[in-house]
Every structure is written in structure tokens, then in C-alpha cells.
N, C-alpha and C positions, 0 to 999 in steps of 0.2 A: 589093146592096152587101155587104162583106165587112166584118167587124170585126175587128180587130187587138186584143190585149189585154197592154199590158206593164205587169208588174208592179212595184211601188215596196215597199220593205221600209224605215224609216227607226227608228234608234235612237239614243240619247243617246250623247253622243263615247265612252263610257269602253266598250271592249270587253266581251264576254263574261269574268265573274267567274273560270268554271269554265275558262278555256282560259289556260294560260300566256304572255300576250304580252308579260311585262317584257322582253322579248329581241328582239320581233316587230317591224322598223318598220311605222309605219301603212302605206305603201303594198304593202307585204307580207303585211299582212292583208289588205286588200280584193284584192290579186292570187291569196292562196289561201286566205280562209277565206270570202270573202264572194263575187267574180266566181267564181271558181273552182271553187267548188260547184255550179254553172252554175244556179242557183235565183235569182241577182241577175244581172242585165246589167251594171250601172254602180253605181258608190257613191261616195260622197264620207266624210271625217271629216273633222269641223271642229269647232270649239273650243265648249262647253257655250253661252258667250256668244253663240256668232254671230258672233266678229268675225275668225277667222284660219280658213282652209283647212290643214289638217294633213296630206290626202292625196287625192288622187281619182282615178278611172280614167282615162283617156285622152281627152280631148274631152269630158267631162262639167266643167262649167263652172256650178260654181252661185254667182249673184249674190249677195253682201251681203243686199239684200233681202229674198230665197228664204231663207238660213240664219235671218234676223230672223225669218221664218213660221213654219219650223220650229219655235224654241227658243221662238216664242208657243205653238203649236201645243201642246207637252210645258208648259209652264205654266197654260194653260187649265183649271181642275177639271172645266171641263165644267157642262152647265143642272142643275135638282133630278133628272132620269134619269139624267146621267150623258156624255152627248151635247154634245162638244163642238165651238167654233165651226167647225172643219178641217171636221170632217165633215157639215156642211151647204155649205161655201162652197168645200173640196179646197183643194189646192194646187199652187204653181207653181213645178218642181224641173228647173232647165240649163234655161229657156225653155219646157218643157211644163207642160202643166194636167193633172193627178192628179186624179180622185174619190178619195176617205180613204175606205174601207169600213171600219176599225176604228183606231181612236186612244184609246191609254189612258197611265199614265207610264211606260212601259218601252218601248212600240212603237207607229208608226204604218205603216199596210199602207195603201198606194195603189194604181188601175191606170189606167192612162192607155187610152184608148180613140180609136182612130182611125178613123172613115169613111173606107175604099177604094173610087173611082169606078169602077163596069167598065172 
């Protein structure tokens, strides 16, 4: 069997401090500072809340639900180590299941793993 391994980068709607995007529309960032970099495949921004999509790549399609997971996710403090609930239980981002291998308040890093039958 072959394993596939795509990875998931997820951070809070407000871009990067140090880049100037008052000028940027959101879907012009994720077209060159996030896809574009070829380090992300797909992204989405959406509202701190979880309730409105702001922008997203093409066919990436994330539910209500999935934003509501997230924005727990970034709220979470996490158990007395530090280990919070995403990253024992992942998450589910456009339809796919993520393992969280790091979730802290600034960033959470997923990778989605697929089993390929010969």
C-alpha cells in the first residue's frame, strides 16, 4: 500500500502582521501568498466567528460545521500539558479527516493521510 500525505496549515482569519494586505483582497492572498507558495494546496478564510467564508480556493468547500471546529479548535487552552482536544480527535476540513500534529493560538498543522489500494 502506498501512503499519500497532504498537508493542512490553518490560522486565525487576520493575515500575517508583518505583510502588508490592507490593499490585498482575501482571495488574492490565498491565490499568492498562501497557494501560491506551493507549500499549501487549498485554503480557505473565514470570519474569527465561523460564521461567513471571506475567501477560498476553488472547489474547497468548508461547511459551517468544519469553521465551528476550527474556531473551537483556537479556543481550546488545551489539558494541564498543554494538548488540546483537536489533537487527539483531528479534524474535518472540505469533507476530509486531518490528524492535528501541532495546535497551539497562532497555528494549527494537519495532514490528511490516504491508503492507495495497488
Amino acid at each position: 500500500m502506498a501512503r499519500y500525505a497532504s498537508p493542512l496549515s490553518l490560522r486565525p482569519s487576520a493575515p500575517d502582521p508583518n505583510t502588508n494586505t490592507s490593499t490585498l483582497p482575501f482571495a488574492a492572498y490565498i491565490d499568492t501568498s498562501l497557494v501560491g507558495t506551493h507549500n499549501v494546496d487549498r485554503a480557505a478564510i473565514f470570519s474569527a466567528t465561523g460564521d461567513s467564508v471571506w475567501a477560498t480556493s476553488p472547489s474547497f468547500n468548508v461547511s459551517p460545521q468544519e469553521m465551528q471546529a476550527v474556531v473551537t479548535a483556537y479556543k481550546d487552552p488545551g489539558d494541564a500539558t498543554g494538548v488540546k482536544k483537536v489533537q487527539s480527535e483531528g479534524l474535518h476540513i472540505a469533507g476530509e479527516r486531518f490528524v492535528v500534529l501541532k495546535a497551539d493560538e497562532r497555528s494549527i498543522y494537519g495532514k490528511k493521510v490516504r491508503t492507495l489500494l495497488p
